[in-house]
C-alpha positions in Angstrom: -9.1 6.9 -17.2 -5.6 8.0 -15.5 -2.7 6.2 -17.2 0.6 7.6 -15.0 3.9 6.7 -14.4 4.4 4.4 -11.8 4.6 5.9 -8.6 8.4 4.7 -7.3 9.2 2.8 -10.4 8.8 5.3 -13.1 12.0 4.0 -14.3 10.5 0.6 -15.5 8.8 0.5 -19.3 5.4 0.4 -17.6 2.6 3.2 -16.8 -0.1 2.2 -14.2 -3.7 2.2 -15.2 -6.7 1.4 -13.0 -9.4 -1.3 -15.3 -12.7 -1.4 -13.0 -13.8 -2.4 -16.6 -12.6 -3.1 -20.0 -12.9 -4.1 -23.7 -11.0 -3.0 -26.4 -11.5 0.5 -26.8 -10.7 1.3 -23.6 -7.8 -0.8 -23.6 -6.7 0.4 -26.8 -7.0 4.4 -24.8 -4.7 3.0 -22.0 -2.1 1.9 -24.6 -2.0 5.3 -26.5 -1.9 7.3 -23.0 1.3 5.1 -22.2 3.0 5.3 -25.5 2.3 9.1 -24.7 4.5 8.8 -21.8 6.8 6.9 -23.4 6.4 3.3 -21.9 6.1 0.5 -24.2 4.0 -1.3 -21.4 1.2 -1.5 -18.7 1.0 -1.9 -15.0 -2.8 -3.1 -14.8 -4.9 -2.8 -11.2 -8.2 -4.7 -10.9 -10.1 -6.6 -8.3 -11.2 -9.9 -7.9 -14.9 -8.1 -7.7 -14.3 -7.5 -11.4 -12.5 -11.3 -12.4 -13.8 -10.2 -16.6 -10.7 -7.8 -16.5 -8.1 -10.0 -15.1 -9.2 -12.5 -18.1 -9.0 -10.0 -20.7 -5.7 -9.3 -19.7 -4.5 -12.3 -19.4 -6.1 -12.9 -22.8 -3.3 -11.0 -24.5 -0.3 -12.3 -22.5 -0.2 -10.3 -19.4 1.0 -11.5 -16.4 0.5 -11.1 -13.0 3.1 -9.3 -10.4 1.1 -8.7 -7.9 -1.5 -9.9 -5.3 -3.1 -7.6 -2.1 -5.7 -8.7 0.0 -7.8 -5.8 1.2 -8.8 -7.0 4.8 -12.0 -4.5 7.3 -11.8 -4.0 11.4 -14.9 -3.5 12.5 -13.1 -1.1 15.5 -16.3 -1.5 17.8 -16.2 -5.2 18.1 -12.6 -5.3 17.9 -11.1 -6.4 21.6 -9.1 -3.9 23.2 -5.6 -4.1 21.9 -4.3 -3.0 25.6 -0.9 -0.9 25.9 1.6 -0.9 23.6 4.6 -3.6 24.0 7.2 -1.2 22.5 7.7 2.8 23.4 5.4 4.9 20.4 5.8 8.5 19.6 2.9 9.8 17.2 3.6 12.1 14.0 2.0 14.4 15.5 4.3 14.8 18.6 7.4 13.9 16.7 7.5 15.7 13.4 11.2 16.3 13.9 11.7 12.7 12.9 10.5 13.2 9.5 14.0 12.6 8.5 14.7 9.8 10.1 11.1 8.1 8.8 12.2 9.1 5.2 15.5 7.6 5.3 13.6 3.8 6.2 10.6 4.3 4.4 13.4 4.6 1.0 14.4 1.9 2.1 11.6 -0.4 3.1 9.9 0.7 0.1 12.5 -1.5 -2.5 12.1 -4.4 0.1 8.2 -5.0 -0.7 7.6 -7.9 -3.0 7.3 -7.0 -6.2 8.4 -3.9 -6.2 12.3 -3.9 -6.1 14.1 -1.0 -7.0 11.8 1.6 -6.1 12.9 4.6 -6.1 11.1 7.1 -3.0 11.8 11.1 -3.8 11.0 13.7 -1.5 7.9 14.2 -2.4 7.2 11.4 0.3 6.9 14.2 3.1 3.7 14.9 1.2 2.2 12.0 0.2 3.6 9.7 3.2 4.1 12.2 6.1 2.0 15.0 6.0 -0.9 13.3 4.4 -1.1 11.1 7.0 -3.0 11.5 10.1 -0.6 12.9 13.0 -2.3 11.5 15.9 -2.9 7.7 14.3 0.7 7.4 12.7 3.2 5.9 15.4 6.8 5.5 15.1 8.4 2.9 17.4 11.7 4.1 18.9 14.6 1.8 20.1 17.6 3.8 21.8 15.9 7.3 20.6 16.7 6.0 16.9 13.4 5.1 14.7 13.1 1.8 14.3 9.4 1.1 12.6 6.3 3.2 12.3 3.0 3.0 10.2 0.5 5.6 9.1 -3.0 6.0 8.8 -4.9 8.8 6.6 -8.3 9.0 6.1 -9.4 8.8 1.7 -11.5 10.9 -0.1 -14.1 8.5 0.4 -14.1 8.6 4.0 -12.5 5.5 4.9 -10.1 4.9 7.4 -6.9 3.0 6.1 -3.6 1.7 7.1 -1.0 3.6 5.1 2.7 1.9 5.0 4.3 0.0 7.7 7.8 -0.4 7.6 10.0 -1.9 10.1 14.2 -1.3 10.0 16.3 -5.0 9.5 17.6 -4.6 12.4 14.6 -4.5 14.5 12.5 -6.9 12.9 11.3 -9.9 15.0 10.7 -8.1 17.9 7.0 -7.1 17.7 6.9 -3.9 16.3 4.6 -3.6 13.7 2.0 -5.7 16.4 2.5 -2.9 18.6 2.0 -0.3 16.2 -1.2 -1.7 14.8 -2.6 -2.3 18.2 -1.9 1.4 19.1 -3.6 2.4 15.4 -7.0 0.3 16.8 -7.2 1.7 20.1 -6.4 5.0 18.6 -9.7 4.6 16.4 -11.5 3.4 19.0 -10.6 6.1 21.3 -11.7 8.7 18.1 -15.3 6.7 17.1 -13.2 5.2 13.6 -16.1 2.4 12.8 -13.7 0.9 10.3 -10.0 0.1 9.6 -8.8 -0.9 6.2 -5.3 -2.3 5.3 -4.1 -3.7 1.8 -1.2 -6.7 2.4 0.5 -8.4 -0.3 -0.4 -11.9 -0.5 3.4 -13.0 0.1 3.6 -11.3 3.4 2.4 -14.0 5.3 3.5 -12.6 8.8 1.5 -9.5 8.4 -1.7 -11.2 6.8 -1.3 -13.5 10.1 -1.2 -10.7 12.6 -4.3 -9.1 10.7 -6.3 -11.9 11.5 -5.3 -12.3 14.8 -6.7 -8.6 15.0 -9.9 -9.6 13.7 -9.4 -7.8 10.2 -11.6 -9.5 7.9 -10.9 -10.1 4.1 -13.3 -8.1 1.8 -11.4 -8.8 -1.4 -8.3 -8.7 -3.3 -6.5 -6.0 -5.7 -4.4 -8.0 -8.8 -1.5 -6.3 -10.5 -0.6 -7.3 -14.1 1.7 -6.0 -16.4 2.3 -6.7 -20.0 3.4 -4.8 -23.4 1.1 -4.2 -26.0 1.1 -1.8 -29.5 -1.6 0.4 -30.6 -2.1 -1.8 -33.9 -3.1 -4.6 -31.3 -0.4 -7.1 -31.4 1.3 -7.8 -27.9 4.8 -8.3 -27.4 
């Protein structure tokens, strides 16, 4: 079990734990590992494949924050997406703009429901840049100036998955992120990719429509509760 401090929000009284399963000693483990990093609380990840630990949880008054739904492209069957509506530079070709994609991506980050107040530290241009693939991570430019881009990194398991997607205020509205998903698919196409995953939060109803307009398929859902707790085993 990996009980950590929240990636972005390590300033909040919570540490995130992954529960695939749970019952009381392992629940009890979680607790301890927090109160070892000094957080009185726990951000909980499940699945709705596993609805047992949702009701355990909710059991002892935690509450959900939460809600992606983790949709599949099969990229064969997928239509072709056609050219891109919107000028696209890769990471690959661009890495000069690694600045630039920072600077939104700290921004966009604290805009994602849920999640205001995140805090993104450089060790993004890890994690977010250079773990992503160069050749499948566009950036949408408007007057030389990023205005959107969106990653995609292959996982230890050997999927294919859409990383983040973020699109400046002042650019929203115009079709960007459509653009950049369609050049994503014909990307994997173009590179024998059999599937594309993507995890959207249930309240971003734009993007979950453009998904299925894509043909992205839903497979299931990852819930995020969070709630206190003690090691004696009374909640607060």
């Amino acid at each position: 079990m990996d009980v950590q401090l929240m990636p972005g929000l390590e300033h909040l009284p919570f540490a995130e734990v992954w529960f695939h399963e749970v019952d009381e000693e392992s629940f009890r483990a979680a607790a301890a590992a927090a109160d070892a990093l000094g957080k009185p609380g726990l951000e909980a990840w499940t699945t709705t494949a596993t609805p047992e630990v949702a009701a355990f949880l909710d059991a002892r008054g935690f509450e959900e924050v939460r809600r992606y739904v983790i949709s599949e492209l099969d990229v064969a069957a997928a239509p072709d997406p056609g050219p891109p509506a919107a000028p696209l530079a890769t990471f690959g070709k661009r890495p000069d703009l690694a600045d630039e994609l920072y600077a939104l991506a700290r921004l966009a980050y604290a805009e994602q429901p849920g999640r205001a107040g995140s805090r993104i530290g450089e060790a993004w241009f890890d994690w977010g840049f250079r773990a992503s693939d160069p050749g499948g991570s566009f950036i949408a430019l408007e007057d030389g100036r990023v205005a959107a881009y969106g990653s995609v990194e292959r996982k230890e398991d050997g999927l294919w998955w859409h990383g983040f997607l973020a699109v400046a205020r002042e650019y929203r509205g115009r079709g960007l992120a459509g653009a950049i998903k369609r050049a994503q698919i014909a990307w994997a196409k173009a590179n024998g990719i059999p599937q594309l995953r993507t995890a959207t939060e249930l309240r971003l109803e734009g993007m979950r429509a453009l998904n299925r307009r894509l043909g992205y398929a839903p497979l299931y859902e990852e819930i995020v509760l969070r709630g206190g707790w003690s090691v004696s085993g009374s909640n607060r």
